[in-house]
C-alpha positions as CSV (number, residue, x, y, z in Angstrom):
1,X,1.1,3.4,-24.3
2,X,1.3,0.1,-22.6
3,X,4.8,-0.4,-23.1
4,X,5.8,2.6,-21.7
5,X,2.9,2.4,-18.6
6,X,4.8,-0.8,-18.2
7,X,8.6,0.3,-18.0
8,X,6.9,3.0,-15.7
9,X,5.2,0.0,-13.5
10,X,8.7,-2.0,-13.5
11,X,11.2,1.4,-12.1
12,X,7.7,1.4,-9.5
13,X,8.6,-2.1,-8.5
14,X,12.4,-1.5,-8.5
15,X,12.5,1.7,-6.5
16,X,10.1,-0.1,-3.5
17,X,12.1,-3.1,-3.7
18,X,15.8,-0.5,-2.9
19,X,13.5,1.4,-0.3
20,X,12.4,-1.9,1.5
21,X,15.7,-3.0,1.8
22,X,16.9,0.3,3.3
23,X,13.9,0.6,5.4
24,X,14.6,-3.2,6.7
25,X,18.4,-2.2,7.2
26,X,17.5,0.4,9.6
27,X,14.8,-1.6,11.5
28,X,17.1,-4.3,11.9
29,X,19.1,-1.7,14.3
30,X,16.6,0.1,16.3
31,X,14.1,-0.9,18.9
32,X,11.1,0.6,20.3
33,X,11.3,3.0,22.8
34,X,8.1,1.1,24.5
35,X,9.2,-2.4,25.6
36,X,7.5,-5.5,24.2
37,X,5.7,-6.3,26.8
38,X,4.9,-3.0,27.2
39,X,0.9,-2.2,26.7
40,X,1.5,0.8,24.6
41,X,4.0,-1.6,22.3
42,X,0.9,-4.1,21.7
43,X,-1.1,-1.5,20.8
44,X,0.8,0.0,18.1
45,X,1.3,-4.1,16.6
46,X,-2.4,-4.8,17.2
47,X,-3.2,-1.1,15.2
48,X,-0.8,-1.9,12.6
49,X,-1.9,-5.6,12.1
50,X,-5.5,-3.9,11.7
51,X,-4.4,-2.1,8.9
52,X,-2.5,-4.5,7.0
53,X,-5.6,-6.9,7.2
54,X,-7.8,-3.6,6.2
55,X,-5.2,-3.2,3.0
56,X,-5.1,-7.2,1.8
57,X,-9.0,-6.8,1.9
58,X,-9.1,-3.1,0.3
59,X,-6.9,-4.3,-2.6
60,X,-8.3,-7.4,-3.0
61,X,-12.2,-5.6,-3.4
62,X,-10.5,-2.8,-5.8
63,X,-10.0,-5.6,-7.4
64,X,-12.8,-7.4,-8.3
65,X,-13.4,-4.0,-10.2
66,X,-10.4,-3.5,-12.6
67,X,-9.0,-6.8,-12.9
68,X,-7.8,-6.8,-16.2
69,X,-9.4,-3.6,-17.7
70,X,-6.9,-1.1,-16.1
71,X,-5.4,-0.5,-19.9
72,X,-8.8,-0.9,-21.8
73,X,-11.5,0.2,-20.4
74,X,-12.3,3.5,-18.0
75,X,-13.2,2.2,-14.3
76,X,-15.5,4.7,-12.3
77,X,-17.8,3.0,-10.3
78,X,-17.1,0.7,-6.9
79,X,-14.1,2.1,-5.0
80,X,-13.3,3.8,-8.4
81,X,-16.0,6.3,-7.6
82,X,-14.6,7.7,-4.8
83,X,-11.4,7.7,-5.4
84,X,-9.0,7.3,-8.2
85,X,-6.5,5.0,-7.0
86,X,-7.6,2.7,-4.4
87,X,-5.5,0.3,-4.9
88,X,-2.5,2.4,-4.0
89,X,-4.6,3.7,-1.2
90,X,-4.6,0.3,0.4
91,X,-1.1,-0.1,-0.1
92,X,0.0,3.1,1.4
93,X,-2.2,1.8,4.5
94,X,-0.6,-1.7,4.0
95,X,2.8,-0.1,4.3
96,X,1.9,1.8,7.7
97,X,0.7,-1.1,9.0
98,X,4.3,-2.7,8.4
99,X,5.8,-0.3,10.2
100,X,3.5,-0.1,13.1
101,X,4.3,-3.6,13.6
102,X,7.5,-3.1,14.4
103,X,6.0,-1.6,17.5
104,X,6.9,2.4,16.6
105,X,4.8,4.9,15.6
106,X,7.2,6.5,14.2
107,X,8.2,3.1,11.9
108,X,4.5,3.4,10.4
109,X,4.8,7.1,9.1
110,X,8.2,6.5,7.9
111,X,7.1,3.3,5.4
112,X,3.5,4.7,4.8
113,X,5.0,8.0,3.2
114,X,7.9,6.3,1.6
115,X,5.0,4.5,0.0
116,X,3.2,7.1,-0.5
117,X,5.9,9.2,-2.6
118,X,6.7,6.5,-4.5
119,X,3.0,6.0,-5.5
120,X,2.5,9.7,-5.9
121,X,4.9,9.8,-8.6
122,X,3.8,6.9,-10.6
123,X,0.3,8.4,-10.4
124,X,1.3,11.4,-12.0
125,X,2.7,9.6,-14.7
126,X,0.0,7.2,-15.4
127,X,-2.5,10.2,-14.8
128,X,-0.8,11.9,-18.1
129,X,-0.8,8.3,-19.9
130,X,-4.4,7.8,-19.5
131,X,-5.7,11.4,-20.5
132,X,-4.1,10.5,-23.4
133,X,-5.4,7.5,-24.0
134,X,-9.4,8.0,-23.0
135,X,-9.0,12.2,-23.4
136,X,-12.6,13.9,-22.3
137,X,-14.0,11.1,-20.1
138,X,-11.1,10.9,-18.4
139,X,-10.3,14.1,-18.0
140,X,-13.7,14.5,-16.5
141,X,-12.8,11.5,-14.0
142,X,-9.8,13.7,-13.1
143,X,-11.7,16.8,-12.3
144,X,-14.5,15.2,-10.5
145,X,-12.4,12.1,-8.4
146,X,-10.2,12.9,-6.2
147,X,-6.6,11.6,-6.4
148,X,-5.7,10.1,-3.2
149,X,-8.3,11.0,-0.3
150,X,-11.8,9.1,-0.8
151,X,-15.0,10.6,-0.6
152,X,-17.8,8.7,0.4
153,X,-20.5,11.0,-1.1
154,X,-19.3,10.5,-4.9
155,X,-20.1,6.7,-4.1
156,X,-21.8,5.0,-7.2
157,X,-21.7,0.7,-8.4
158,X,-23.1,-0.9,-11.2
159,X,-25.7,-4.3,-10.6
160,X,-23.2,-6.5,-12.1
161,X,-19.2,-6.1,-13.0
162,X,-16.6,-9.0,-15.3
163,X,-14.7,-10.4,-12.4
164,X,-11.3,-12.0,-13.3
165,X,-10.9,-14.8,-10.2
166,X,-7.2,-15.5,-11.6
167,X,-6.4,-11.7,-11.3
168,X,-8.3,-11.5,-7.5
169,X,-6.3,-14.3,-5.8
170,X,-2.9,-12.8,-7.6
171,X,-3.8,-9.3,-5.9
172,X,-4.8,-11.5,-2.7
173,X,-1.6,-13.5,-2.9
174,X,0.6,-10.4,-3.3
175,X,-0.9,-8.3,-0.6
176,X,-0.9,-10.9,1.7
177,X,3.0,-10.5,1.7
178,X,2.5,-7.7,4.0
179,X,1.4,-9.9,6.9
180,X,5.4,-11.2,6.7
181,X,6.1,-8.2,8.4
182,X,4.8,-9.7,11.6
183,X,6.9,-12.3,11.6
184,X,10.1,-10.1,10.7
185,X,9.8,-7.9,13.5
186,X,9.5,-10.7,16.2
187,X,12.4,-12.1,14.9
188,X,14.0,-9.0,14.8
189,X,12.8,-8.3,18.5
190,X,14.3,-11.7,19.9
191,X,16.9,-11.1,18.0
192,X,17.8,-7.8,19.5
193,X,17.0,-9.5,23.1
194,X,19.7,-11.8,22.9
195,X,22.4,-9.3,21.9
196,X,22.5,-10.7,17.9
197,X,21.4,-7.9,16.5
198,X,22.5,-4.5,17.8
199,X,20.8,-1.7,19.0
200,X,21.8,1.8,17.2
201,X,18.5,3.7,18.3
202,X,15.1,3.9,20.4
203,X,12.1,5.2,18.4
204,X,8.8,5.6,19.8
């Protein structure tokens, strides 16, 4: 099973990495339709730095929960309690955030549910894996937790968890690479400013 959750996890990491290049592509030739200067432009960076920061956090807490027991052991309690897959929560809202930076509302929907299909298939399959793997308990995790949206009310923790620090600062490292998106779009922006990069399309 672990063999084939990982070929699943490596054609994950393979079909983001073809989508963020396309996705780059195209915001390397379209500009806001609010200029950068403009307040409604901030905004829309300040919103979508806010939710990258809320995903490095979010990934990094879901986290100190499974690190290292994702394959062994059933995780239900923490962020696990309320939802099934946190951590792909936090990186569909890490993804909007990327795109909001660019300064479009529309370049945040786009990468959060590119994200969010990708992730929605891999779920699927791992779901299937995992039944097979833990059977009644999980399929009892599967009926009572939902999938994607959290609910608060299912909330439950244990006093004490195994944290793996290695593991925490590795998801910490890794989700931190969506703050780099800040720095690409105002590079892209000055870019586009000085006539380097062309300008295809407006987006709001």
């Amino acid at each position: 099973m672990n063999n084939t959750l990982s070929r699943t996890q490596k054609r994950r990491k393979a079909t983001i990495a073809i989508g963020a290049l396309f996705l780059l592509s195209a915001f390397l030739v379209t500009q806001s339709s609010w200029q950068p200067s403009a307040a409604m432009h901030e905004s829309i960076e300040f919103t979508g730095l806010a939710l990258i920061i809320v995903a490095v956090l979010g990934r990094t807490w879901s986290t100190l929960y499974i690190g290292g027991k994702k394959n062994g052991d059933l995780v239900h309690n923490g962020p696990y309690s309320m939802c099934r897959n946190p951590l792909y929560v936090f990186s569909v809202i890490g993804a909007t955030g990327m795109g909001m930076v660019s300064g479009t509302i529309t370049g945040g929907l786009v990468t959060g549910l590119a994200c969010f299909l990708v992730f929605d298939r891999v779920i699927r399959k791992e779901e299937s894996f995992l039944t097979a793997h833990f059977g009644a308990p999980y399929r009892h995790y599967l009926d009572t937790v939902p999938r994607w949206l959290p609910n608060p009310a299912l909330w439950h923790d244990v006093e004490e968890t195994v944290v793996r620090p290695k593991l925490v600062l590795t998801t910490f490292r890794d989700a931190c690479i969506f703050l780099l998106a800040y720095p690409f779009f105002e590079f892209v922006e000055k870019a586009q400013l000085v006539h380097i990069a062309p300008i295809l399309a407006h987006v709001p």
